[in-house]
PDB file of the backbone (N, CA, C, O) and the ligand in Angstrom, with CONECT records:
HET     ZN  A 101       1
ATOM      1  N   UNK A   1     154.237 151.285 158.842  1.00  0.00           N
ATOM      2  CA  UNK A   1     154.173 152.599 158.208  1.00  0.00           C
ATOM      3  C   UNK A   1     152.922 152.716 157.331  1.00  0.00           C
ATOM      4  O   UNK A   1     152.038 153.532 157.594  1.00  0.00           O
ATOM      5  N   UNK A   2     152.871 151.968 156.389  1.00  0.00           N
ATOM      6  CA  UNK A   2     151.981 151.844 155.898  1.00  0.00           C
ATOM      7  C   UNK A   2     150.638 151.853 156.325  1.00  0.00           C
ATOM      8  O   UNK A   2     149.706 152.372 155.711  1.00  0.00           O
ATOM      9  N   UNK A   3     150.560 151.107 157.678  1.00  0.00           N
ATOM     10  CA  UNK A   3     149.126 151.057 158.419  1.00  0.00           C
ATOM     11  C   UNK A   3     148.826 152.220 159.064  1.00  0.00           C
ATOM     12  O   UNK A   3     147.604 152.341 159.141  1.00  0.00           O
ATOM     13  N   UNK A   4     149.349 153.019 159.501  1.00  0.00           N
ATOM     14  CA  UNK A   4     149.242 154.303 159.441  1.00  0.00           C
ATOM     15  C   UNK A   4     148.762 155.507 158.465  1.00  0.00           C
ATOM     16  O   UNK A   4     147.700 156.114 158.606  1.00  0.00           O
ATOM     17  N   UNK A   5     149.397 155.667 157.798  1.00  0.00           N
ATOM     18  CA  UNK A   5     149.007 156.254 156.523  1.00  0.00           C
ATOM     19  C   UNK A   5     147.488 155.755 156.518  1.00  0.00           C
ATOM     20  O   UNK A   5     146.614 156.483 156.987  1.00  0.00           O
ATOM     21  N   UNK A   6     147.207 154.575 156.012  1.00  0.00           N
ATOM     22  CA  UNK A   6     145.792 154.237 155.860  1.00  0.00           C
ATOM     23  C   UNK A   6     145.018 154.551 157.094  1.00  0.00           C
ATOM     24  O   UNK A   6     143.793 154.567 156.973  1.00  0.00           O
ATOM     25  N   UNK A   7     145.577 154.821 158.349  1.00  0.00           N
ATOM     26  CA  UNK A   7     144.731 155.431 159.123  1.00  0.00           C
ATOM     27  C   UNK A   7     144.550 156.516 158.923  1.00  0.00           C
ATOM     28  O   UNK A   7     143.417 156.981 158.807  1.00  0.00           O
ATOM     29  N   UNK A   8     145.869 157.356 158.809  1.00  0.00           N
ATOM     30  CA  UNK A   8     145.154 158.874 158.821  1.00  0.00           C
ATOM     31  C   UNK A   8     144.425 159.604 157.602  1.00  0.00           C
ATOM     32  O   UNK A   8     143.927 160.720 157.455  1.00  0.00           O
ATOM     33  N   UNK A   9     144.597 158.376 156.721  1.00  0.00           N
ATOM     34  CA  UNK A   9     143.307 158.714 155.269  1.00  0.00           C
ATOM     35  C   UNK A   9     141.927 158.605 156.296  1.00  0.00           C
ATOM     36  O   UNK A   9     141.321 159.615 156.655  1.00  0.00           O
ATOM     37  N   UNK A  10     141.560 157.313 156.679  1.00  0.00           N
ATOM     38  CA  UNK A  10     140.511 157.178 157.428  1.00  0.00           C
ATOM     39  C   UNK A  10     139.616 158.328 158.139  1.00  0.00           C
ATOM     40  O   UNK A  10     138.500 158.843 158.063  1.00  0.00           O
ATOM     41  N   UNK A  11     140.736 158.394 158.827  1.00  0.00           N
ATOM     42  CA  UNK A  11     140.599 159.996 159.799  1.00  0.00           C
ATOM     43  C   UNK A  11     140.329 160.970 158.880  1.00  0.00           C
ATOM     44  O   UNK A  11     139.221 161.502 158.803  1.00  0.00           O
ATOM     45  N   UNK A  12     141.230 161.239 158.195  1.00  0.00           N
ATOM     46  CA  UNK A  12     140.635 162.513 157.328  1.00  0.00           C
ATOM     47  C   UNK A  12     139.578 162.591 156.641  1.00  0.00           C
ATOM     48  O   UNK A  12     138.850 163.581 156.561  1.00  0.00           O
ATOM     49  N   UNK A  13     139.335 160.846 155.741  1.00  0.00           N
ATOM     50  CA  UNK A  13     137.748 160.943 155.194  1.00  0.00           C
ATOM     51  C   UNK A  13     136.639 160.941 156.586  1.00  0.00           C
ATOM     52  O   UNK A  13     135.479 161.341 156.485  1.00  0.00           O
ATOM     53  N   UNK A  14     137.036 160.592 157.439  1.00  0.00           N
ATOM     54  CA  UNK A  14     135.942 160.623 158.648  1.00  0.00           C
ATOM     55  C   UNK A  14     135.498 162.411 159.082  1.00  0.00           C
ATOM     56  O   UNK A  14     134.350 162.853 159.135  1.00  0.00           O
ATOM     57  N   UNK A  15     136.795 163.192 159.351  1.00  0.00           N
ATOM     58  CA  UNK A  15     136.484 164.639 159.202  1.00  0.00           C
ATOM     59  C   UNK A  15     136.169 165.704 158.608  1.00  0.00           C
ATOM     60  O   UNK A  15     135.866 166.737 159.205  1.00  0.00           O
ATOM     61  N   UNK A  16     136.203 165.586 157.450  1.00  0.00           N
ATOM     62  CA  UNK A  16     135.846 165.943 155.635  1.00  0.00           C
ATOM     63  C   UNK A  16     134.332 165.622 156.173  1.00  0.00           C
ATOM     64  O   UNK A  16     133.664 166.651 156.274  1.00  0.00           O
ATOM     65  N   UNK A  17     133.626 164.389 156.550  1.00  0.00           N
ATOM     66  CA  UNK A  17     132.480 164.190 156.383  1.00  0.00           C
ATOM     67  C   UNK A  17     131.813 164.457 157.232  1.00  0.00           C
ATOM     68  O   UNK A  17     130.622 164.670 157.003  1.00  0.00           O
ATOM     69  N   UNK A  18     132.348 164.549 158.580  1.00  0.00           N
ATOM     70  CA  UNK A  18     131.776 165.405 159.850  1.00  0.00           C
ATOM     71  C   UNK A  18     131.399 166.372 159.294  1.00  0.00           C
ATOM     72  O   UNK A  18     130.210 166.681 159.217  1.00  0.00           O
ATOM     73  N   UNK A  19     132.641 167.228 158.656  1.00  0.00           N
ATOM     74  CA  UNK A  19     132.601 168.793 158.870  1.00  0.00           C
ATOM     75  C   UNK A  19     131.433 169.297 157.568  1.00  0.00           C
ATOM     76  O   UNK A  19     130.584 170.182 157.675  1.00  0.00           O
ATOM     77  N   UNK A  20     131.709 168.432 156.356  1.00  0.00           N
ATOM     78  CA  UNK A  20     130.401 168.819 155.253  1.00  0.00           C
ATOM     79  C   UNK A  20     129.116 168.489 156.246  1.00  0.00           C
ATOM     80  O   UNK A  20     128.206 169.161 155.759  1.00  0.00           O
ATOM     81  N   UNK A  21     128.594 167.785 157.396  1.00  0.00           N
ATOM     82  CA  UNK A  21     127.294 167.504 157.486  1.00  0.00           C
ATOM     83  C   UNK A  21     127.312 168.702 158.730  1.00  0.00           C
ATOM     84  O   UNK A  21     126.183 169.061 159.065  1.00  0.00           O
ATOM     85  N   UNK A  22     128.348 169.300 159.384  1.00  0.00           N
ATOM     86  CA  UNK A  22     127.774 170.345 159.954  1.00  0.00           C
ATOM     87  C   UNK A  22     127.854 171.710 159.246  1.00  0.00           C
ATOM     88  O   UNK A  22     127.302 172.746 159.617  1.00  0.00           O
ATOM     89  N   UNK A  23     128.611 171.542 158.197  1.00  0.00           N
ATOM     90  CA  UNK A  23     128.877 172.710 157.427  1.00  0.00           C
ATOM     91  C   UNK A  23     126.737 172.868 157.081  1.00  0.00           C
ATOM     92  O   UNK A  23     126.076 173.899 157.205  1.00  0.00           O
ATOM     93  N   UNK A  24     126.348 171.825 156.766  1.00  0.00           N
ATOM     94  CA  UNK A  24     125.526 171.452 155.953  1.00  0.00           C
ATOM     95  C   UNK A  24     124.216 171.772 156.704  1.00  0.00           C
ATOM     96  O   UNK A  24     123.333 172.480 156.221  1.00  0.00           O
ATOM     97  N   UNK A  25     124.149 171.110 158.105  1.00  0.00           N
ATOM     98  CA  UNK A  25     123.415 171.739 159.225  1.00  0.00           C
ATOM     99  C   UNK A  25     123.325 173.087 159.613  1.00  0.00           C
ATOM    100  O   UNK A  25     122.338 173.641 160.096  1.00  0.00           O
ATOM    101  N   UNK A  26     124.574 173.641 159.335  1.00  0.00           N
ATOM    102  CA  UNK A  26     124.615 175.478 159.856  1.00  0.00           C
ATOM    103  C   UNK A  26     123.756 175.759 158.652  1.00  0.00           C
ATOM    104  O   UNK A  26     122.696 176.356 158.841  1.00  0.00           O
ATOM    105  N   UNK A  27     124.162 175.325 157.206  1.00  0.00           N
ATOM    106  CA  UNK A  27     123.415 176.356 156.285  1.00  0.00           C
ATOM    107  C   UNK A  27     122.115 176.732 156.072  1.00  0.00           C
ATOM    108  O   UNK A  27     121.496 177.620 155.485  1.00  0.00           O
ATOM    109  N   UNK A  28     121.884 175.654 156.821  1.00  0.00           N
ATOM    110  CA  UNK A  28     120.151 174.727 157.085  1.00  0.00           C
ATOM    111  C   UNK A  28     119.318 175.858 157.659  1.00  0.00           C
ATOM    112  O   UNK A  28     118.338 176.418 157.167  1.00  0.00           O
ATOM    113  N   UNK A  29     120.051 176.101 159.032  1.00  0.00           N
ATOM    114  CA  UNK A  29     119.435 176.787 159.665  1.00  0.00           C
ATOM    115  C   UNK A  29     119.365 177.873 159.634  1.00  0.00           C
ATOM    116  O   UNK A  29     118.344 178.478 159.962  1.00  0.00           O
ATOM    117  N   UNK A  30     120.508 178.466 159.200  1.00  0.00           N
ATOM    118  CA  UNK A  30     120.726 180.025 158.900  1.00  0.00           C
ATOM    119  C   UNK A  30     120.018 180.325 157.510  1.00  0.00           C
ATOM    120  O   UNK A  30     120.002 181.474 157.066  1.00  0.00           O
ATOM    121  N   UNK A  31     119.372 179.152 156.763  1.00  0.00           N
ATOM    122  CA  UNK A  31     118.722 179.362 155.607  1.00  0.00           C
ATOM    123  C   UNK A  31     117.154 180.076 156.296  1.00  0.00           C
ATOM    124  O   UNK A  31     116.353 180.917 155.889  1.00  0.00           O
ATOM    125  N   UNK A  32     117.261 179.268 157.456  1.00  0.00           N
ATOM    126  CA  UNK A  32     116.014 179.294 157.881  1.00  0.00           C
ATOM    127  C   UNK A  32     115.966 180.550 158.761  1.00  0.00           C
ATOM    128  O   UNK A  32     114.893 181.134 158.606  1.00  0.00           O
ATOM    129  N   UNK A  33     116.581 181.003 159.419  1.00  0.00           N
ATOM    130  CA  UNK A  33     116.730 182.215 159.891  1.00  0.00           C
ATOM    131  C   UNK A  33     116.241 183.236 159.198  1.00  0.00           C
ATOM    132  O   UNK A  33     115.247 183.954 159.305  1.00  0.00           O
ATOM    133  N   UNK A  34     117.521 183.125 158.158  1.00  0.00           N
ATOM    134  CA  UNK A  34     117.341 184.708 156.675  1.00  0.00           C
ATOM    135  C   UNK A  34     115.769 184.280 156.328  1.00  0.00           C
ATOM    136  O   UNK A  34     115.498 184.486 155.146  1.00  0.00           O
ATOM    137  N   UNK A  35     114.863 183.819 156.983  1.00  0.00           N
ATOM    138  CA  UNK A  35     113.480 183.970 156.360  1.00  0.00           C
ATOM    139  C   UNK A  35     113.116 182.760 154.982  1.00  0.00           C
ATOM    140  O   UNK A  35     112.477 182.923 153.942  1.00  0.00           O
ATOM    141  N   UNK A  36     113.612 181.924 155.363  1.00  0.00           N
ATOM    142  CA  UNK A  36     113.373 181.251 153.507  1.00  0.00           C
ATOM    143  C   UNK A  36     112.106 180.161 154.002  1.00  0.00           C
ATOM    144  O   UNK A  36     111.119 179.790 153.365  1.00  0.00           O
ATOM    145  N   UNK A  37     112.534 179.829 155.331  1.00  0.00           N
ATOM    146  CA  UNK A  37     111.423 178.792 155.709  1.00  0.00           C
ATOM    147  C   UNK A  37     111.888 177.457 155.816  1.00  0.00           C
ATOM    148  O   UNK A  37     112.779 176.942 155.140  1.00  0.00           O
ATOM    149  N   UNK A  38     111.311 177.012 156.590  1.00  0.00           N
ATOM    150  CA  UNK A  38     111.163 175.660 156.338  1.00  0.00           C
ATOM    151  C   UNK A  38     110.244 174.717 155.865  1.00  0.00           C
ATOM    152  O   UNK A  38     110.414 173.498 155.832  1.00  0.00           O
ATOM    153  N   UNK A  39     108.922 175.560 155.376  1.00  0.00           N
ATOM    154  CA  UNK A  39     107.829 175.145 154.682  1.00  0.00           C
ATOM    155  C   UNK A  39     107.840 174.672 153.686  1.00  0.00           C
ATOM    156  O   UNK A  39     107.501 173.544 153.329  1.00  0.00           O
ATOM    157  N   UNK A  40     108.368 175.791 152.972  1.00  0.00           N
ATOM    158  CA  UNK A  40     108.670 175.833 151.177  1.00  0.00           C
ATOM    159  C   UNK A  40     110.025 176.057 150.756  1.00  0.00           C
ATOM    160  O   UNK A  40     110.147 177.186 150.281  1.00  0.00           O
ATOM    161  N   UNK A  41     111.111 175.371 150.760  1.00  0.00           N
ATOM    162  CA  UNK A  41     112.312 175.795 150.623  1.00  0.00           C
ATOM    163  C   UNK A  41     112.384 176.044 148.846  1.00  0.00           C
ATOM    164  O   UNK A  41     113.034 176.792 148.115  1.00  0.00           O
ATOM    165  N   UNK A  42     111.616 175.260 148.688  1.00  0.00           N
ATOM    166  CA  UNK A  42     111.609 175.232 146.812  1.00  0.00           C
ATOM    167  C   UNK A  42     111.115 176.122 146.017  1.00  0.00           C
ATOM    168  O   UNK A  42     111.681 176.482 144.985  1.00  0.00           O
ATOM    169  N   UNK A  43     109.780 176.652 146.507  1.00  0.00           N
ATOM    170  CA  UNK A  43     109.118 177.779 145.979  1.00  0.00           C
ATOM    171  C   UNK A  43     109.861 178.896 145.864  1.00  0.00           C
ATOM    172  O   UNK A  43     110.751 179.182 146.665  1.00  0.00           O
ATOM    173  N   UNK A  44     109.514 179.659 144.773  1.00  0.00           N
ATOM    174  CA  UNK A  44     109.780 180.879 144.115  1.00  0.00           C
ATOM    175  C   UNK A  44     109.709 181.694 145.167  1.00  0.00           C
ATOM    176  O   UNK A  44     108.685 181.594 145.844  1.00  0.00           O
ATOM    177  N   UNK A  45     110.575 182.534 145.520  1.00  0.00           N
ATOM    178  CA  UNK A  45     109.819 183.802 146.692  1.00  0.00           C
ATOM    179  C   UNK A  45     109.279 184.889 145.944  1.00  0.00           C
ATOM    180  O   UNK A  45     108.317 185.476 146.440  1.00  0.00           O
ATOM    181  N   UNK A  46     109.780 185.314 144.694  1.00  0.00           N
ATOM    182  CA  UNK A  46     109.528 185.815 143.382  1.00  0.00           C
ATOM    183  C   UNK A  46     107.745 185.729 142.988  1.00  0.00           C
ATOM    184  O   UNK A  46     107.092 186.751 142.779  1.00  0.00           O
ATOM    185  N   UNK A  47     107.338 184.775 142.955  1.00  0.00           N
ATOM    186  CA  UNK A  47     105.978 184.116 142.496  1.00  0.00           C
ATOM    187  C   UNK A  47     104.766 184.768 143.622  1.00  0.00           C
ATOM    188  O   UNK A  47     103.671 185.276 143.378  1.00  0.00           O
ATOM    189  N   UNK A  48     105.638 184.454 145.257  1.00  0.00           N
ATOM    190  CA  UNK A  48     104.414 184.947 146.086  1.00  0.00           C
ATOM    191  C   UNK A  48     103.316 183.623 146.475  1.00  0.00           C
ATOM    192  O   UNK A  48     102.284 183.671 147.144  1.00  0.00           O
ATOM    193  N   UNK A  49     103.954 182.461 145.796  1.00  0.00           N
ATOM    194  CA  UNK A  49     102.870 180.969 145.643  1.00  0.00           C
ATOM    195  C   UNK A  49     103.189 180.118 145.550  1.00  0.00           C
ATOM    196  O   UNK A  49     104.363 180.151 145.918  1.00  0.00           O
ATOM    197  N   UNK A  50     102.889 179.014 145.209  1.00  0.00           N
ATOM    198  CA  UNK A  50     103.141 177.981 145.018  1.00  0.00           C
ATOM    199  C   UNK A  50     103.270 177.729 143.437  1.00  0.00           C
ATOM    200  O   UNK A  50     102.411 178.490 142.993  1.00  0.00           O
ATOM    201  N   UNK A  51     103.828 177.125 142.407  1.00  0.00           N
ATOM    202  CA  UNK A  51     103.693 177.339 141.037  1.00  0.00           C
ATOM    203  C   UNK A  51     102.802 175.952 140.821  1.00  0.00           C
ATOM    204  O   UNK A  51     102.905 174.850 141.360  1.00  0.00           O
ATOM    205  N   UNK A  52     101.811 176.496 139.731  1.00  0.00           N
ATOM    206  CA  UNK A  52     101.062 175.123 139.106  1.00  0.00           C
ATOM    207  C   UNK A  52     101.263 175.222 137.652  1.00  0.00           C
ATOM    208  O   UNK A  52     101.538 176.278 137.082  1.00  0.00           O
ATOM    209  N   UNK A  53     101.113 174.049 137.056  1.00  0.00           N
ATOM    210  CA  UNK A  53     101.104 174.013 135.848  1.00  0.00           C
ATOM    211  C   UNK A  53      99.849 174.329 135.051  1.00  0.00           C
ATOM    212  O   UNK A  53      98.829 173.701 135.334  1.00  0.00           O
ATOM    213  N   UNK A  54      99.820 175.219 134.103  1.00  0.00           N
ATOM    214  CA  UNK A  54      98.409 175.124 133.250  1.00  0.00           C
ATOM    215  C   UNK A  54      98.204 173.609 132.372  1.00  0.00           C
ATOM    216  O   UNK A  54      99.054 173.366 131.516  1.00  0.00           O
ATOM    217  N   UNK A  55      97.627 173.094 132.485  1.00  0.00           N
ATOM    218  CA  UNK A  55      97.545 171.604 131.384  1.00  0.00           C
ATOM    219  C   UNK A  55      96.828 172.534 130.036  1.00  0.00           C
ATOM    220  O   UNK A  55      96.435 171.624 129.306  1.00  0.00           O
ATOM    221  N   UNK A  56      96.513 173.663 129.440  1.00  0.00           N
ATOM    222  CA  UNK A  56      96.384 173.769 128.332  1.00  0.00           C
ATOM    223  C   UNK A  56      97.712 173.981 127.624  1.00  0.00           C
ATOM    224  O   UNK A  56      98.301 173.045 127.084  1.00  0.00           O
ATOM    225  N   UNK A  57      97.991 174.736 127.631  1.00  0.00           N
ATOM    226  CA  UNK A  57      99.161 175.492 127.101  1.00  0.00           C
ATOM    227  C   UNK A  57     100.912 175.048 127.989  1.00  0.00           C
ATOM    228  O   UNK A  57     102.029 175.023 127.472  1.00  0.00           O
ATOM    229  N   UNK A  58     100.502 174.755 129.456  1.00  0.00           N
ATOM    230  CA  UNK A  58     102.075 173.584 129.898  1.00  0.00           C
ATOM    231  C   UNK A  58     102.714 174.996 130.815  1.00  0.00           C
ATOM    232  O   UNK A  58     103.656 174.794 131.580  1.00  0.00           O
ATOM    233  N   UNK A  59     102.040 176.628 130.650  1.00  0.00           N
ATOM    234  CA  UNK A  59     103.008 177.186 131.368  1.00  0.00           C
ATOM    235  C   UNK A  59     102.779 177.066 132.787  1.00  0.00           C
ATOM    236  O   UNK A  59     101.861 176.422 133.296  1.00  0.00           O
ATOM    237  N   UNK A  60     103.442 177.558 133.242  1.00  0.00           N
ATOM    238  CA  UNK A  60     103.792 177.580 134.992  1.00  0.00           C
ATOM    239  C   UNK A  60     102.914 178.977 135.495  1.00  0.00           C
ATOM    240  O   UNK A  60     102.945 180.098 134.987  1.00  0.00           O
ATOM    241  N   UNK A  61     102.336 178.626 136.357  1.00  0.00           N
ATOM    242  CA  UNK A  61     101.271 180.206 136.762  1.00  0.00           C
ATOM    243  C   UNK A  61     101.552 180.008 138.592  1.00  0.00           C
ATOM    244  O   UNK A  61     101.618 178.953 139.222  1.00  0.00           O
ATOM    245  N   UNK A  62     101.658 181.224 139.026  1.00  0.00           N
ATOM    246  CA  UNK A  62     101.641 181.143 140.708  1.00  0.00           C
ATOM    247  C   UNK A  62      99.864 181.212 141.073  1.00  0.00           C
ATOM    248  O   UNK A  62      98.969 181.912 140.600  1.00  0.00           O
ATOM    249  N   UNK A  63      99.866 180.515 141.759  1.00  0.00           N
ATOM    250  CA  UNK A  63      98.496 180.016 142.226  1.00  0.00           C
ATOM    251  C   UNK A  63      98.210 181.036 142.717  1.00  0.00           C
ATOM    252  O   UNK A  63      96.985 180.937 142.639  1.00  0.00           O
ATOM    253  N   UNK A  64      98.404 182.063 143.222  1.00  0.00           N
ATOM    254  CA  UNK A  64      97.844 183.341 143.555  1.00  0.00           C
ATOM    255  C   UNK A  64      97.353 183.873 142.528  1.00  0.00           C
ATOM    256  O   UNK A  64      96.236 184.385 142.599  1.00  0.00           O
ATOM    257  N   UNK A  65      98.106 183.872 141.292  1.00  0.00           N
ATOM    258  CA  UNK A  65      97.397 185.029 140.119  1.00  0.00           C
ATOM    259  C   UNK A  65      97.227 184.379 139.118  1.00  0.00           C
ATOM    260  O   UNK A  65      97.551 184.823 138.017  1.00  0.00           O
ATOM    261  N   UNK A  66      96.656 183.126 139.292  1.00  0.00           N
ATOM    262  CA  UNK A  66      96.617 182.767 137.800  1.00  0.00           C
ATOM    263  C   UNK A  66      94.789 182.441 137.912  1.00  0.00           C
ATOM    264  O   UNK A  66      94.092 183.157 138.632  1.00  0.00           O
ATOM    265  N   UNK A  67      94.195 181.293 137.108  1.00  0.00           N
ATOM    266  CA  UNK A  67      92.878 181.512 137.029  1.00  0.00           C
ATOM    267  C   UNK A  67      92.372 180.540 137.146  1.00  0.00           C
ATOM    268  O   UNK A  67      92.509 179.620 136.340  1.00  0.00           O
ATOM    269  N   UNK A  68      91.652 180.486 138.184  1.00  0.00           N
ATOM    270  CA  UNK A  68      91.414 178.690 138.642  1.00  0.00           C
ATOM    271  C   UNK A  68      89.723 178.345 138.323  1.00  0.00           C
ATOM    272  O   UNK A  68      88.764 179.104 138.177  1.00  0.00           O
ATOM    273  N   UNK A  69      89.810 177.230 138.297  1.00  0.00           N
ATOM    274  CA  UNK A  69      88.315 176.588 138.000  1.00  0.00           C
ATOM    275  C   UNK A  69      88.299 175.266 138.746  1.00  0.00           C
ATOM    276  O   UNK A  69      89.212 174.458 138.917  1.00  0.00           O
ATOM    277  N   UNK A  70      87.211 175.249 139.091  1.00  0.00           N
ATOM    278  CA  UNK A  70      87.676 173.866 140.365  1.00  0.00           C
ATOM    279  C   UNK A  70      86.627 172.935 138.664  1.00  0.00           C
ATOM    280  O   UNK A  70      85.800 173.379 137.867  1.00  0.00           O
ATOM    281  N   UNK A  71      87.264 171.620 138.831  1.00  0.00           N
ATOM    282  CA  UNK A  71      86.946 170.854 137.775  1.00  0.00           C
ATOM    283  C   UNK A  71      86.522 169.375 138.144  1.00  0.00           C
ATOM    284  O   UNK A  71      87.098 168.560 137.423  1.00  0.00           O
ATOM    285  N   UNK A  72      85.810 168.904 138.921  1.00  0.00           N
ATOM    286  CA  UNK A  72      85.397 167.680 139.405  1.00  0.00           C
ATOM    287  C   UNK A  72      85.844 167.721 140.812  1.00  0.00           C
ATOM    288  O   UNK A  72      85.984 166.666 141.430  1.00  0.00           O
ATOM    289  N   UNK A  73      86.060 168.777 141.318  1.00  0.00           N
ATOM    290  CA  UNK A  73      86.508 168.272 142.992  1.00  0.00           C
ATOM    291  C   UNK A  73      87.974 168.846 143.048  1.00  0.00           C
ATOM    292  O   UNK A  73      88.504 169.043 144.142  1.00  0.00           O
ATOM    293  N   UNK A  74      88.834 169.198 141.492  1.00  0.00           N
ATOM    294  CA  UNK A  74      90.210 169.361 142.181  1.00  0.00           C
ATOM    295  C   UNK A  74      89.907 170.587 141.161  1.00  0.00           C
ATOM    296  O   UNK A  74      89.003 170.849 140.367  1.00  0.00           O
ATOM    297  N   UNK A  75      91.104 171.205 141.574  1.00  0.00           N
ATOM    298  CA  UNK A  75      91.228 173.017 141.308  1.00  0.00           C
ATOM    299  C   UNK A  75      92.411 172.876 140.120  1.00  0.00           C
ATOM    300  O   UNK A  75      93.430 172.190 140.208  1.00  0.00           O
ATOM    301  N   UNK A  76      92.070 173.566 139.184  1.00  0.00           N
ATOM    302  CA  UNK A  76      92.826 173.460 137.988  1.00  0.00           C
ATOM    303  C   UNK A  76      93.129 174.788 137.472  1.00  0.00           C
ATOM    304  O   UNK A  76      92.248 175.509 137.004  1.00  0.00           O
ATOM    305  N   UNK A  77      94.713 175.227 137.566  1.00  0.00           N
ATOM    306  CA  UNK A  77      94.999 176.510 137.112  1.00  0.00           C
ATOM    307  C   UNK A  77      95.002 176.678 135.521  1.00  0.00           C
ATOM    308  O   UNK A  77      94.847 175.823 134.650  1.00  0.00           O
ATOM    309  N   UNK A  78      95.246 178.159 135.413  1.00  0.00           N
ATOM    310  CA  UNK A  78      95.191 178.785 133.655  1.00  0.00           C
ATOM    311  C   UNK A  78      96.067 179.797 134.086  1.00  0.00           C
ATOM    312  O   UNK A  78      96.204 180.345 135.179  1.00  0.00           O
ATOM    313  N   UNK A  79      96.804 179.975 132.671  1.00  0.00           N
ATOM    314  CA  UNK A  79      97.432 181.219 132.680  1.00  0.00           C
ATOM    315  C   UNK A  79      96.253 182.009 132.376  1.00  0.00           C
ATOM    316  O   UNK A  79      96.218 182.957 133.161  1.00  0.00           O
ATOM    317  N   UNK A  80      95.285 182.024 131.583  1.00  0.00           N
ATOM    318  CA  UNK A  80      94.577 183.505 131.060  1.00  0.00           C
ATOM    319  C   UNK A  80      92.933 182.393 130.974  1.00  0.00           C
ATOM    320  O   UNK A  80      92.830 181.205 131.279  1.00  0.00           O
ATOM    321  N   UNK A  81      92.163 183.072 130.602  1.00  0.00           N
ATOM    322  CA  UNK A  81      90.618 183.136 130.788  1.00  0.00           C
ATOM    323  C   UNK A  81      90.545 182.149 129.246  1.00  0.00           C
ATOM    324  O   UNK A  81      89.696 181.300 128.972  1.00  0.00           O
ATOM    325  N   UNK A  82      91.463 182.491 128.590  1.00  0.00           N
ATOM    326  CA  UNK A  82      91.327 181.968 127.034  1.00  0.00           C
ATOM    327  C   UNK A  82      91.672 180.157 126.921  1.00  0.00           C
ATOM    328  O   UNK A  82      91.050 179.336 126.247  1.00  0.00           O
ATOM    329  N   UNK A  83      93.052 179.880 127.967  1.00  0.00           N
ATOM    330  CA  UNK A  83      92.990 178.600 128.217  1.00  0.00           C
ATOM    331  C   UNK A  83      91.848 177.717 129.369  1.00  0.00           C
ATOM    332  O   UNK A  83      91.689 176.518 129.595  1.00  0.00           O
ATOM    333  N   UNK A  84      91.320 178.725 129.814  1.00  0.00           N
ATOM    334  CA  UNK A  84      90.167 178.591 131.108  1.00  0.00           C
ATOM    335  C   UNK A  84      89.224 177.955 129.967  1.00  0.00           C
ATOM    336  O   UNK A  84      89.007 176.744 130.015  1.00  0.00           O
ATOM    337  N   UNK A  85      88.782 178.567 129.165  1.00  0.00           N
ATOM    338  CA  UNK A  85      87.603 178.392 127.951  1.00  0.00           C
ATOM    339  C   UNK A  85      88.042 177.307 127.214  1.00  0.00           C
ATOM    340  O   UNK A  85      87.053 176.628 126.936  1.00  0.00           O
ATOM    341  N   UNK A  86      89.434 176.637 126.596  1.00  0.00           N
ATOM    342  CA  UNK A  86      89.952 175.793 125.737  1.00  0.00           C
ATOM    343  C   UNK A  86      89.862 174.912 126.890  1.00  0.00           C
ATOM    344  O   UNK A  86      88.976 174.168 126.469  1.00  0.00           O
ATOM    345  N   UNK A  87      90.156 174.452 128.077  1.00  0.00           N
ATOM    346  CA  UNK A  87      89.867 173.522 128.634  1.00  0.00           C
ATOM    347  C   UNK A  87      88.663 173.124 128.763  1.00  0.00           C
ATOM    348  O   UNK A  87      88.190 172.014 128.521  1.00  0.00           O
ATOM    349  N   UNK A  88      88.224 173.957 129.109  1.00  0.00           N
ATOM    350  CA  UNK A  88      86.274 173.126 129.263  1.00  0.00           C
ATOM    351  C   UNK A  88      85.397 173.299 128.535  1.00  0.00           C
ATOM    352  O   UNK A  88      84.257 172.860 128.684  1.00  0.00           O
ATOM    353  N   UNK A  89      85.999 174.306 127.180  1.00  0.00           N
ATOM    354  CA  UNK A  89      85.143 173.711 125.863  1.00  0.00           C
ATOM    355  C   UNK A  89      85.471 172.300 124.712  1.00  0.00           C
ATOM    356  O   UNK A  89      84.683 172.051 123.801  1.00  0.00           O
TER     357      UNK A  89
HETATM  358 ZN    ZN A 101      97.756 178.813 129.275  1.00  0.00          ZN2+
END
């Protein structure tokens, strides 16, 4: 009796875990359907970009509209023209 029971726990944790990894697979794809991508699942759709950090001031700017200065070879965002100037003065 007993060995039973412990089977059909088995079974049930075995189908619980099927069913979350196809539950998990459908959402995947239908994420990807409704347009979200599979590129950027993380990005803001809000932003329009990718988000970078300003290193003056620490805020978050979408690389589309914020204010870049390429700085030795790599591209370094700003929120405004004023942290553009505090960085490279
Ligand atoms: Zn700033």
């Amino acid at each position: 009796m007993f060995v039973r029971t412990v089977l059909y726990l088995l079974v049930a944790i075995l189908l619980i875990t099927l069913l979350r990894y196809l539950i998990g697979a459908l959402a995947r794809s239908f994420g990807q359907l409704a347009g979200l991508g599979p590129r950027r699942p993380r990005a803001d759709p809000k932003a329009g970009g990718e988000l970078k950090r300003d290193p003056v001031c620490g805020t978050f700017v979408a690389a589309s509209s914020s204010f870049k200065k390429t700085v030795r070879g790599e591209v370094v965002y700003f929120c405004s023209t004023e942290c553009r100037d505090r960085y490279l003065g």
